[in-house]
Steps between C-alpha positions, in 0.01 A plus 500: 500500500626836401401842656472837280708736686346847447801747325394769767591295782852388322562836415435575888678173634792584264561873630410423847770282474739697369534753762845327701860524377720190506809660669458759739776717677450604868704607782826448326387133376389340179184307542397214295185439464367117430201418411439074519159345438446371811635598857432321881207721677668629800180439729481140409545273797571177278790347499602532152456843447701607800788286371473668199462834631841418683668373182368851337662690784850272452520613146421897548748511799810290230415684238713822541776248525432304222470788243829674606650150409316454198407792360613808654829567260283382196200762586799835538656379199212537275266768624307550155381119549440483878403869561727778707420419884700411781603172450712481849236496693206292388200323665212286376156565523252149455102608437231310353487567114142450308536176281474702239363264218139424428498201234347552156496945595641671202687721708708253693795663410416815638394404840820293508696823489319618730694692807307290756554175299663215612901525447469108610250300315339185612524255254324147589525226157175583323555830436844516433464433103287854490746635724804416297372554132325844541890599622353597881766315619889610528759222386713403798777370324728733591433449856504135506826543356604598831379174708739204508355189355501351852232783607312488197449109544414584901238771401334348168308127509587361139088408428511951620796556262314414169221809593767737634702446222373478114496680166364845501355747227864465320465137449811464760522319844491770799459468889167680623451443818630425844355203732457549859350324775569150324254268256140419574303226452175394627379247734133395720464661818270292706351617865584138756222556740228495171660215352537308899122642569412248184717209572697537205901458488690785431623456092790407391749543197331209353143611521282560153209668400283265568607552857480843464137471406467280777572762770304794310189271503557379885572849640277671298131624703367798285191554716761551783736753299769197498694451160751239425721768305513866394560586149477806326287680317498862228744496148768326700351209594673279296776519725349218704418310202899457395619276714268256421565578143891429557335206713325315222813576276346784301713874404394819473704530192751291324700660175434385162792393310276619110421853649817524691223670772409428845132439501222424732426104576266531754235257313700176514320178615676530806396847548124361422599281803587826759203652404275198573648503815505848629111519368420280711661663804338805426171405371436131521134387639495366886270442777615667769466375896197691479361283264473782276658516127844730499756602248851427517752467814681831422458823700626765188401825670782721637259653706570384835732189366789579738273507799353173386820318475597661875202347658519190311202528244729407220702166511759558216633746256798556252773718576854642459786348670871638451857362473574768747241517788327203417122612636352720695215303631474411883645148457351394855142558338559417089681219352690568153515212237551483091187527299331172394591271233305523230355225314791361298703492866683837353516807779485874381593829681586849363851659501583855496634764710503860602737708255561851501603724228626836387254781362665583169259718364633786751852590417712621827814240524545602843164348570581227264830438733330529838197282382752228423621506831197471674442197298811391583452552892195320503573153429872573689619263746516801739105542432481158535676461834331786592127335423561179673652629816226725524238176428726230747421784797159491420438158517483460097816335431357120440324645199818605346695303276745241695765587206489852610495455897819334458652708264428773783617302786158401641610114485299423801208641346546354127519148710122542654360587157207329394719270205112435341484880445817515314400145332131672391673830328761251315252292338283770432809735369570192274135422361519882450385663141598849429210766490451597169768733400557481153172678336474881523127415605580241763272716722185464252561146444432478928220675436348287180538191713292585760288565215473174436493390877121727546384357193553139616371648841207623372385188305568279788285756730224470223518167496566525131855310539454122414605227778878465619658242274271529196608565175247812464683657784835439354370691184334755672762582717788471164288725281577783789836418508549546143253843485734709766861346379407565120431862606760522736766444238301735284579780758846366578610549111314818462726641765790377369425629175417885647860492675661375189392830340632715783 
């Protein structure tokens, strides 16, 4: 879904935003000013954000240090490119910067360059083929150029490499992006008292869907607000829907060696099979305890979700877990474990993590320079030490990865870790399947399958959807498929085509 953007309300965005200098000079210092897409909330009591918030204070407080190093002599010796200020005596200023880019707005471009734009972009996988080929982002080459191989390999995941580092617009192989906080997969989060309420075993690495449907039916009491799972629900539902998809062996997109294109392959018989599936955890037809007739075992509102899962309304849902800190779940009340096997005894899980990037479109190298290092502090092993010692005092240190207590000398610590936690994010890092990342309408293609996912909804809710296992329902179910990916790949070479002519 796309939103018209009135032009008055750009035009006032644009020169609201541009009321703020980059570099400012006060009381004898030169002030830069940073502007990243996303900063810790100083108020927030959680955990995360005050580490954060410390490893944002860390990097302000080494930065005067780091630029006379780095850049000082570089900045006096070429005035016309850096500007005339006092380079001896520099600081860094950190704000919140606007994201500064609406997908499928004409004027991207000029909300990029922006003042109040983000210097430091947040790139995540599907949106990093727009990113690069409309030339938002800055090549990094030059920069990586400065990182041995040994911290290059510590930083960058090889299954993150490929998406941080690819052709761009000149048909030539660039670095992008910067990694931090380590890879991502996804795994089943699963509340022990709802499962022990029902009598049934916590799962395993072995357990399938048919399990899983098990435990949605058994802990599922709709006239008593109690749901088996939460899924989603708006243009992004399809989210939920993929790892079933990797699950049953189906892609999102495979390249086709005629074309020489990435396209859309969302309608394969195995996808067929993800979709049967997931219908029927959203819509399929059940008697509930009350004896009455209820849809599905899913709760797919956000409205209220999180407070559901706290008290224990919900029995399972999907989420993140990192290489880094593993989970941030209370693992005295929730149990982590891989996502099912699907029906060929093959397991599926997404894999992608959290990238930043530099804002090309607004031309200051010194902000180019200091942008870099913040990218560079945040994944540092001084951030890192940093993070953990703050999470090890407050009791979070279990949740972090044992690899990275030791390397930090919290042996002890690394030796009480739950070894099934670590065991759950390697399987599910290696059943992982990257988020789309090579279509400059990966985000659409999200959108088109959940598409796909109401319209099976809806004919399952009408009672229009023929029986599970029937032929007719195959068909049915197939003849959406093929609808949204045809048209999918219509929109996914129509792009391509309008940047071509750029």
């Amino acid at each position: 879904m796309r939103y018209k953007i009135p032009f008055s309300l750009l035009f006032f965005a644009f020169a609201f935003l541009c009321n703020s200098a980059p570099i400012e000079e006060k009381d004898g210092k030169t002030i830069i000013i940073l502007r990243v897409y996303n900063l810790p909330a100083p108020a927030s009591a959680s955990i995360i954000s005050r580490t954060n918030l410390k490893s944002l204070e860390q990097f302000k407080q080494d930065f005067p240090k780091i630029f006379a190093e780095k850049y000082k002599a570089k900045y006096k010796a070429n005035p016309e490119k850096y500007g005339r200020y006092n380079w001896d005596n520099v600081e860094i200023n950190v704000i919140k910067g606007s994201e500064g880019y609406i997908e499928g707005v004409k004027s991207d471009k000029k909300i990029l360059a922006a003042e109040n734009s983000s210097d430091v972009l947040y790139i995540n996988f599907r949106k990093s083929c727009n990113f690069i080929q409309n030339g938002f982002l800055l090549p990094l080459d030059d920069y990586y150029k400065t990182l041995s191989s040994e911290e290059i390999t510590r930083r960058i995941d090889p299954q993150v490499k490929i998406v941080a580092h690819r052709k761009g617009q000149d048909g030539n192989i660039h670095w992008w992006a910067m990694p931090f906080g380590g890879t991502l997969t996804r795994a089943i989060a699963f509340n022990k008292s709802v499962l022990a309420e029902y009598g049934i075993p916590c799962p395993d690495k072995n357990w399938t869907w048919q399990d899983f449907m098990e435990i949605c039916h058994k802990t599922t009491d709709i006239s008593r607000n109690k749901y088996g799972l939460r899924l989603g629900h708006g243009i992004r539902e399809s989210w939920f829907w993929t790892p079933f998809l990797w699950s049953a062996n189906g892609k999102i997109a495979a390249y086709n060696s005629k074309t020489q294109k990435w396209e859309y392959a969302f309608d394969s018989d195995a996808a067929v099979r993800a979709l049967d599936f997931y219908t029927r955890l959203s819509a399929e037809k059940h008697v509930g305890k009350n004896n009455k007739i209820h849809r599905g075992y899913a709760y797919k509102s956000f409205k209220h979700a999180s407070t559901m899962w706290e008290n224990g309304d919900i029995a399972m849902m999907i989420v993140y877990i990192g290489k880094f800190l593993i989970t941030t779940i209370d693992l005295k009340k929730y149990g982590l474990v891989p996502l099912p096997l699907g029906p060929n005894g093959q397991r599926g899980s997404e894999l992608n993590c959290r990238m930043l990037g530099i804002n090309s479109v607004k031309q200051n190298a010194a902000l180019w320079d200091a942008a870099w290092e913040y990218m560079l502090h945040i994944d540092s092993l001084k951030s890192q030490k940093t993070v953990i010692d703050m999470l090890v005092k407050n009791g979070k240190g279990e949740a972090v990865n044992p690899l990275y207590l030791k390397q930090f000398g919290y042996d002890s610590i690394a030796e009480k870790a739950d070894k099934k936690l670590l065991e759950t994010f390697n399987i599910s890092l290696a059943a992982g399947k990257p988020e789309p990342y090579r279509a400059v309408s990966s985000d659409l293609a999200y959108d088109l399958m959940t598409y796909a996912l109401n319209t099976a909804e809806k004919l399952a809710r009408e009672d229009k959807l023929a029986p599970v296992g029937s032929s007719k329902r195959y068909k049915q179910l197939k003849l959406i498929l093929n609808r949204v990916c045809s048209y999918a790949n219509k929109i996914n070479d129509k792009r391509w085509k309008e940047l071509q002519k750029k």
